[in-house]
ZATORRO-651856 format. One record per residue (C-alpha): residue number from 1; residue in three letters; x, y, z. Coordinates in nm, 2 decimals, always signed. Layout:
BEGIN
   resi   resn       c1       c2       c3
    NUM    ALA        X        Y        Z
...
# end
This chain:
BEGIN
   resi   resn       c1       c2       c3
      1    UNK    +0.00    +0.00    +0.00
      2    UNK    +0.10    +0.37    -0.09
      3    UNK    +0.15    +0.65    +0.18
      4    UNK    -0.03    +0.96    +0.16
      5    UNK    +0.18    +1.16    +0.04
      6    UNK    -0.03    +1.30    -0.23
      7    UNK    -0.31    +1.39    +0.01
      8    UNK    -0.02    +1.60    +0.24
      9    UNK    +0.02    +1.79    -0.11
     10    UNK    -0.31    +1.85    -0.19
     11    UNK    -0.45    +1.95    +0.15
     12    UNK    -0.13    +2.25    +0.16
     13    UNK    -0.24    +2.35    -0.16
     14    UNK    -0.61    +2.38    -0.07
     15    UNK    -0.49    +2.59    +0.24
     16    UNK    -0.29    +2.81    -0.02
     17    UNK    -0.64    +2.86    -0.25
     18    UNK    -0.81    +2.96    +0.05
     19    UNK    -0.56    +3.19    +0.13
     20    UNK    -0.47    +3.09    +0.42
     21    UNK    -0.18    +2.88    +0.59
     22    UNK    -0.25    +2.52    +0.68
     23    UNK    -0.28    +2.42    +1.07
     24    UNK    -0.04    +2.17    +1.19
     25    UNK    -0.08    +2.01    +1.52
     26    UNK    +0.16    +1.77    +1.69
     27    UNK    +0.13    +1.52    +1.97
     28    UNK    +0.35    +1.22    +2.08
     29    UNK    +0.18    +0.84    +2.03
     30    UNK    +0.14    +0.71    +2.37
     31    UNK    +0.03    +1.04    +2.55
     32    UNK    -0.15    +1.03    +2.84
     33    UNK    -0.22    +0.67    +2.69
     34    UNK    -0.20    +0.53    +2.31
     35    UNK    -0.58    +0.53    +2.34
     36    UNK    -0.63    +0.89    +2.48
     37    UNK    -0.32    +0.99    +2.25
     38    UNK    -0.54    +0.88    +1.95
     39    UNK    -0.91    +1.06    +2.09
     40    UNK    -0.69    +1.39    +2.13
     41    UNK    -0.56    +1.37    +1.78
     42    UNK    -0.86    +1.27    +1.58
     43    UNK    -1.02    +1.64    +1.84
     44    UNK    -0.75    +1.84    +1.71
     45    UNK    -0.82    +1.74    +1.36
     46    UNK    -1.23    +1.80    +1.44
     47    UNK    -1.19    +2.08    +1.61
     48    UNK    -0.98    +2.30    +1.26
     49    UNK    -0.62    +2.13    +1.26
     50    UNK    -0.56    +2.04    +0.89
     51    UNK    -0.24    +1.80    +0.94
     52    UNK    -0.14    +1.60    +1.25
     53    UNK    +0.22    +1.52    +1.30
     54    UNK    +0.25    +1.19    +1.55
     55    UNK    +0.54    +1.21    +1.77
     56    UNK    +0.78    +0.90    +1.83
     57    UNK    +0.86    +0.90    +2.21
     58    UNK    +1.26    +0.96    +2.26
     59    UNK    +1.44    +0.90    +2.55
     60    UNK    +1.64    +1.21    +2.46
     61    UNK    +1.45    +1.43    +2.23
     62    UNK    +1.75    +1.70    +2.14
     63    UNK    +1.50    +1.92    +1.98
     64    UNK    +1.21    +1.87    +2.21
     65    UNK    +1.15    +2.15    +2.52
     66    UNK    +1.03    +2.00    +2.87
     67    UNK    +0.67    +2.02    +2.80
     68    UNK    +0.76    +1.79    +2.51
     69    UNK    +0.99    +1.58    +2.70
     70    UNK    +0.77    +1.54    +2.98
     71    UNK    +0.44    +1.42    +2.74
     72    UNK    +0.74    +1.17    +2.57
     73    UNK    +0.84    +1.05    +2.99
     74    UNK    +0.52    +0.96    +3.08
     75    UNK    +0.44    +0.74    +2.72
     76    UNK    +0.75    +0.59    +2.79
     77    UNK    +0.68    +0.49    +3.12
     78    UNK    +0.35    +0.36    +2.96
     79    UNK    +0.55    +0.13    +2.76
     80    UNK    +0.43    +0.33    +2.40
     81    UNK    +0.63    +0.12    +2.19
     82    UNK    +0.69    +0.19    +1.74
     83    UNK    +0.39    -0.08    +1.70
     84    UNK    +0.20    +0.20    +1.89
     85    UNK    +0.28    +0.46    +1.70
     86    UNK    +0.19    +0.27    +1.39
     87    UNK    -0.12    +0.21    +1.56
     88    UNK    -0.20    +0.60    +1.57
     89    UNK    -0.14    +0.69    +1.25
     90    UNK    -0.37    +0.44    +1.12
     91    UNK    -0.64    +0.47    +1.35
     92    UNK    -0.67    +0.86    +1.33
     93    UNK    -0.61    +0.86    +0.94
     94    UNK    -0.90    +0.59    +0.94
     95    UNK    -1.10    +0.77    +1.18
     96    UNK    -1.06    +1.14    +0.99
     97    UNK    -0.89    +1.08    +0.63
     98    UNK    -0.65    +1.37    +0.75
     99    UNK    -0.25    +1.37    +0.64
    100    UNK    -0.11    +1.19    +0.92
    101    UNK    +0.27    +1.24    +0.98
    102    UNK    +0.55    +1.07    +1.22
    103    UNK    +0.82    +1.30    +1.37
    104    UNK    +1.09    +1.10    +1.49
    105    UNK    +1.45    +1.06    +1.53
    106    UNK    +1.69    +0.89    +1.33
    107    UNK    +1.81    +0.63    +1.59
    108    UNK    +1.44    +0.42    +1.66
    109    UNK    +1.42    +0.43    +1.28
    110    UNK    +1.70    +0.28    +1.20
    111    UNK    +1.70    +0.01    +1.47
    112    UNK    +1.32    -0.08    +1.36
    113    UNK    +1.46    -0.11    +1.02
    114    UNK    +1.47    +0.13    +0.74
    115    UNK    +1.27    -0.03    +0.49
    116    UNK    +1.02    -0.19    +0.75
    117    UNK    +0.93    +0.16    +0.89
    118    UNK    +0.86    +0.29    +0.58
    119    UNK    +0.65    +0.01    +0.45
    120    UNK    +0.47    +0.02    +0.81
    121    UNK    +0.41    +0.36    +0.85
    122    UNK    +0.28    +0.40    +0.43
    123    UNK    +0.05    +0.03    +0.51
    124    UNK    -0.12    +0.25    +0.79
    125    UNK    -0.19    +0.55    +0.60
    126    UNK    +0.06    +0.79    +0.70
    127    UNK    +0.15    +1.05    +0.44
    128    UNK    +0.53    +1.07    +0.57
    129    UNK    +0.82    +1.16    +0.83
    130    UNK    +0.94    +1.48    +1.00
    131    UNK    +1.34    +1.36    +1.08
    132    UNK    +1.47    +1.62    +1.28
    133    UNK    +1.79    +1.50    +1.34
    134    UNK    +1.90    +1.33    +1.01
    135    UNK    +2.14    +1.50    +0.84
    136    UNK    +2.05    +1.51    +0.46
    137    UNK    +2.39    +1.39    +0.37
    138    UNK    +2.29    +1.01    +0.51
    139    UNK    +1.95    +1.05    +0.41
    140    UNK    +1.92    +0.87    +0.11
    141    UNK    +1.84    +0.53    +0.23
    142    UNK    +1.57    +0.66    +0.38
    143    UNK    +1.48    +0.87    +0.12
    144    UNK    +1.46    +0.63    -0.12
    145    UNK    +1.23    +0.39    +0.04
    146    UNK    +0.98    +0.68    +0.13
    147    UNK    +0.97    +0.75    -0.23
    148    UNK    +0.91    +0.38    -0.29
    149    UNK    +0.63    +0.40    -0.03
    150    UNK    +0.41    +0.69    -0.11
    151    UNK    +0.57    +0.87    +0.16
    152    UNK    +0.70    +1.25    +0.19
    153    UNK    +1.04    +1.34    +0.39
    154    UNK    +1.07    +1.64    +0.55
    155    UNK    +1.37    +1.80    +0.70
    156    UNK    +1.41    +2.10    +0.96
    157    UNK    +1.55    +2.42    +0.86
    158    UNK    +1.69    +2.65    +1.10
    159    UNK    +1.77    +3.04    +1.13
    160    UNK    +2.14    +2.93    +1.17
    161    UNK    +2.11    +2.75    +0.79
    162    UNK    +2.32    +2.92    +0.53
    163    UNK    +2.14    +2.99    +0.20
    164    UNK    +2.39    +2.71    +0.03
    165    UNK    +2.27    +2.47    +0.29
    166    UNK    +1.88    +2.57    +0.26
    167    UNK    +1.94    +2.44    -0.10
    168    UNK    +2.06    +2.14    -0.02
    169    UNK    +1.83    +2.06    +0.21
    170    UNK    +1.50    +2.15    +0.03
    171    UNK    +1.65    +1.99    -0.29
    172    UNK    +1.65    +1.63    -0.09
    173    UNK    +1.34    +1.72    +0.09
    174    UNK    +0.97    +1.64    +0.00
    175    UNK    +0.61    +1.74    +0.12
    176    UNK    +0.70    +2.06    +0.32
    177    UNK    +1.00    +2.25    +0.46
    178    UNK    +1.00    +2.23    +0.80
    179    UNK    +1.11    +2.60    +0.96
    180    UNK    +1.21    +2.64    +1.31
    181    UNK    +1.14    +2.96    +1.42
    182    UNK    +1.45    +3.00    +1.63
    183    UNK    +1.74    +2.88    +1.75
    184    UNK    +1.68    +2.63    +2.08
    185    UNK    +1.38    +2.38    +2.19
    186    UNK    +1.02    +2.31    +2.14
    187    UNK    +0.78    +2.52    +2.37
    188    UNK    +0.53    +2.81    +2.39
    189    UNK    +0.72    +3.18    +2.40
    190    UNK    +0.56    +3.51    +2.40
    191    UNK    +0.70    +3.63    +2.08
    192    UNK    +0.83    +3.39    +1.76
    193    UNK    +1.00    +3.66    +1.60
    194    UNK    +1.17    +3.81    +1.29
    195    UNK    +1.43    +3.55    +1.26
    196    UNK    +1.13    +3.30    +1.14
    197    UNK    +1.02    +3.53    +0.84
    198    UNK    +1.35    +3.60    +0.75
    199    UNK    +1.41    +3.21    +0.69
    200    UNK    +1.07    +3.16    +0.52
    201    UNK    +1.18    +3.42    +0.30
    202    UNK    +1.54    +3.25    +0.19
    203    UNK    +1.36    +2.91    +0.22
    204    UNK    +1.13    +3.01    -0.04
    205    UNK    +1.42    +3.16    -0.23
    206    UNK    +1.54    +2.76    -0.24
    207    UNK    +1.24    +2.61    -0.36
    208    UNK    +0.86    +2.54    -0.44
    209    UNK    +0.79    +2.32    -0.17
    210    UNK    +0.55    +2.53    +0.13
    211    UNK    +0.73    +2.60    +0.43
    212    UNK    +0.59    +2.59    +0.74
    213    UNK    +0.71    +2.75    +1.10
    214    UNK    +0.71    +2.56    +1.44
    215    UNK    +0.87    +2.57    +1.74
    216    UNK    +0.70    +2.92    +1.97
    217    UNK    +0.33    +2.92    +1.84
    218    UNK    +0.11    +2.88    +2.10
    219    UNK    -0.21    +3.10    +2.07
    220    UNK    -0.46    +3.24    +1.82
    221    UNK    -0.22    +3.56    +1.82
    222    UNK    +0.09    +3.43    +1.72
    223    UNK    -0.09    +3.19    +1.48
    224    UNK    -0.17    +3.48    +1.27
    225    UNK    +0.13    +3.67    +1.28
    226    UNK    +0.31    +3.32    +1.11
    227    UNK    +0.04    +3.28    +0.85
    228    UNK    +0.12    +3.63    +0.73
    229    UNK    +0.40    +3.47    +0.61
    230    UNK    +0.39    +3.12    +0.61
    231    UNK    +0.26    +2.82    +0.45
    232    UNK    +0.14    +2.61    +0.74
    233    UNK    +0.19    +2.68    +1.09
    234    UNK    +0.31    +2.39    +1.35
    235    UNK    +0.15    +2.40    +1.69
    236    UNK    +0.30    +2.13    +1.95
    237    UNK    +0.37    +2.23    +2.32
    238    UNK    +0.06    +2.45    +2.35
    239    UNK    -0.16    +2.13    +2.28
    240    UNK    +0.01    +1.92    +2.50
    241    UNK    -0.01    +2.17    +2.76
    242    UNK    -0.39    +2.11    +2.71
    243    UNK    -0.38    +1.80    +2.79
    244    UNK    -0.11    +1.80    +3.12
    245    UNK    -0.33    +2.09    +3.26
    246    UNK    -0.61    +1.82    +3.32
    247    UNK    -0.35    +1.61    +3.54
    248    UNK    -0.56    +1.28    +3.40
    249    UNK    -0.91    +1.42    +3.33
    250    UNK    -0.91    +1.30    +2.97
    251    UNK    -1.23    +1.38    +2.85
    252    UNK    -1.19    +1.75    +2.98
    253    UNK    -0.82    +1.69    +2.85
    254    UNK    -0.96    +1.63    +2.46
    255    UNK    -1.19    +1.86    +2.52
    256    UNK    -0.93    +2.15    +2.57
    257    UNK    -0.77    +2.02    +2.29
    258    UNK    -1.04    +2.06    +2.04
    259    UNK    -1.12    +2.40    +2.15
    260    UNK    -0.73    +2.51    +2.14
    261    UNK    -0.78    +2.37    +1.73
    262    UNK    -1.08    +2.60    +1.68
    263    UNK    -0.89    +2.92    +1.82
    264    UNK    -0.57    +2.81    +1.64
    265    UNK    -0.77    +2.78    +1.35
    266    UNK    -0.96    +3.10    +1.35
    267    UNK    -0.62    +3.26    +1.43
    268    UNK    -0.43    +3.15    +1.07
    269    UNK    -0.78    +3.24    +0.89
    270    UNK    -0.71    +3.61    +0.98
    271    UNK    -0.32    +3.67    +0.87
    272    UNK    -0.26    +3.94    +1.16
# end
């Protein structure tokens, strides 16, 4: 079976003929529980989310803040295992027909098996991987048997990329540029700044695939000020902080999460 990566295409482009960027929401499999992780996914894609990105649980998440890494603690310490993840993609692209995405590091990838995770991932619907820490230079393995699969890669750009390196990057890259907003970790800050238009901007320069922002955006307000500029915008930390502020309550939990999508939603409609 194909991934879906031609549904991740077509669903940016219908953001971009609405004018509008695309809402991104991330949470890690296995959080508070694989079953709860998958009832607050398929809410953030009912309540306006247009793309769900399905965290892999790392025991040392190098790009991941501590709202993140706590979320990725306590699915560990559920036993959330790659099977599990799996398991999400394919039960919230079932349950919605949304583009379903794993972000992951290299290292459980490669120990599950290149060519198995791909094969896996595309079998259960998913429409492709966000690796974070895999350098473009050792990518082509996995490149190639995403491409076999149906399945998109996409790579992180940062503020500190030089314009020669953007290139390279989004030459190897597929399905969107991923644009961190700054320099550091995941997590919700008051401001996501100028450095994250500026890399849009020489992104762009780079190539025709959208590029959208993450790492900062964590209310209606900041969703608009990225979508001003940006082709999708990537909301992780704020959602998961939805779901920790209920301390177990998981139907209040959800519940928070959907309306967090709504207000997130309205926010990228109005381009601030």
């Amino acid at each position: 079976m194909a991934g879906n990566v031609e549904l991740l295409n077509s669903v940016l482009a219908q953001a971009r003929t609405e004018n509008r960027a695309a809402l991104v929401g991330y949470l890690p499999a296995g959080f508070p529980t694989v079953d709860g992780g998958v009832q607050a996914m398929i809410s953030m894609l009912d309540g306006g989310c247009d793309i769900v990105e399905v965290g892999l649980p790392h025991s040392d998440p190098v790009l991941d803040g501590p709202v993140i890494q706590t979320a990725d603690d306590i699915a560990l310490r559920g036993g959330v295992k790659i099977v599990d993840v799996i398991r999400t993609v394919r039960e919230v692209h079932t349950a919605t027909g949304a583009p379903v995405l794993c972000m992951t590091y290299w290292n459980p990838v490669d120990r599950y098996g290149v060519e198995r995770f791909a094969a896996d991932l595309a079998e259960a619907g998913g429409a492709g991987c966000i690796l974070p820490d895999l350098p473009v230079e050792e990518s082509e393995v996995w490149r190639k048997a995403a491409e076999q699969h149906g399945l998109a890669t996409v790579f992180v750009v940062a503020p500190s990329s030089r314009d020669e390196r953007l290139a390279k990057i989004t030459a190897a890259g597929s399905g969107f540029v991923y644009a961190a907003s700054l320099m550091g970790v995941t997590g919700t800050r008051e401001s996501v700044g100028r450095e994250a238009q500026d890399l849009v901007t020489r992104t762009r320069a780079t190539t025709e695939l959208p590029v959208c922002v993450g790492l900062g955006v964590s209310n209606p307000r900041q969703a608009a000020e990225v979508a001003r500029f940006a082709d999708g915008v990537i909301v992780g930390s704020a959602f998961v902080k939805r779901l920790l502020a209920e301390d177990g309550d998981l139907t209040a939990g959800v519940a928070g999460v959907r309306a967090l999508a709504g207000e997130l939603a309205e926010g990228v409609r109005k381009r601030a």
